[in-house]
N, C-alpha and C positions, 0 to 999 in steps of 0.2 A: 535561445540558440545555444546551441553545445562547442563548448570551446573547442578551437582550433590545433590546440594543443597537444589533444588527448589521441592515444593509439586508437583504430577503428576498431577493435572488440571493445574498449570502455564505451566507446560512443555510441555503438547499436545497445550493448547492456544498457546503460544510461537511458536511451530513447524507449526502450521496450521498460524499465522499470517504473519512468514515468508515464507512461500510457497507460501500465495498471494504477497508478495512483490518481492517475485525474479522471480514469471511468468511475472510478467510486462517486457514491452520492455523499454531498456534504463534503468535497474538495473543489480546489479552485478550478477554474478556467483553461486557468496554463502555470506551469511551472519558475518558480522563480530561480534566481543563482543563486538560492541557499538548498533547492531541491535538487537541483543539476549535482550539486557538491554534494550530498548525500548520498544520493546516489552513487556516485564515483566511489565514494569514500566505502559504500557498501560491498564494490564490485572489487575494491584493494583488501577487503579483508574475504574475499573469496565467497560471499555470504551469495549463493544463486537466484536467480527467476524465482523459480518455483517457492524458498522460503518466503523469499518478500511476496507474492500473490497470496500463500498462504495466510500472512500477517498482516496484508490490507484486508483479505475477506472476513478476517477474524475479528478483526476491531471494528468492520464496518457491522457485522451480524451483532456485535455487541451494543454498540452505539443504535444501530436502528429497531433494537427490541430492548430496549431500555424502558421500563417503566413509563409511561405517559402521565403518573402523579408526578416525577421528579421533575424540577426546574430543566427547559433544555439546554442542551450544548449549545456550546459554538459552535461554530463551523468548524471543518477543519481547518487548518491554514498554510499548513509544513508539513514535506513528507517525515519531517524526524519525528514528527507526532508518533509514527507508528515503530521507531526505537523500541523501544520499552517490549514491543509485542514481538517484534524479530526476534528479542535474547529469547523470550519464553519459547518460540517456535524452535527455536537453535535448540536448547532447553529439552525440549519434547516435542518430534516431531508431526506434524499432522497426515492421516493416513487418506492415500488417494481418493479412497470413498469419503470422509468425511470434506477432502477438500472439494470436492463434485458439488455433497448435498450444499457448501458455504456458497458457491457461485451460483445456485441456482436459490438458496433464500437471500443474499443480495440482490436477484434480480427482481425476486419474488418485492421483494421488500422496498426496492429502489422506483418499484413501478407505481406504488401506489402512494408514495410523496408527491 
């Protein structure tokens, strides 16, 4: 549940940010109030949609073509997991056609776990 609190542009940002993060493969179920708060906290530093989609497809395309010698991950657990990938996205941004072919080898890739 999204707090009660929050202005309605945080709250639809909020709900639309975590719906890319739990379609991904290898995230939870549903969202906890350490994801809710990330989120928000993502939306007060102005950071959009579109980077964070960016930075989930990215991490998940990385994570899901990872070597199959290497030990595997965890799961994921936290959207702050994908911190780290937002700055690089902030960093250098990804061009619409690269962000296309990442949602389409996500799905590619998400279908056959």
């Amino acid at each position: 549940m999204i707090s009660k609190n929050l202005p309605e542009d945080v709250t639809e940002f909020v709900v639309n940010a975590l719906k890319l993060y739990l379609h991904l493969p290898e995230t939870p179920l549903k969202a906890s109030a350490n994801d809710r708060q990330t989120a928000a906290n993502l939306h007060t530093r102005g950071i959009g949609l579109a980077t964070i989609e960016s930075a989930l497809l990215l991490a998940s395309v990385r994570r899901l073509t990872r070597s199959p010698d290497l030990p595997p991950l965890a799961p994921i657990r936290s959207l702050a997991y994908f911190l780290p990938v937002i700055e690089e996205i902030l960093g250098n941004p990804i061009q619409e056609e690269y962000l296309d072919y990442l949602r389409r080898k996500t799905g590619m890739l998400s279908s056959k776990r």
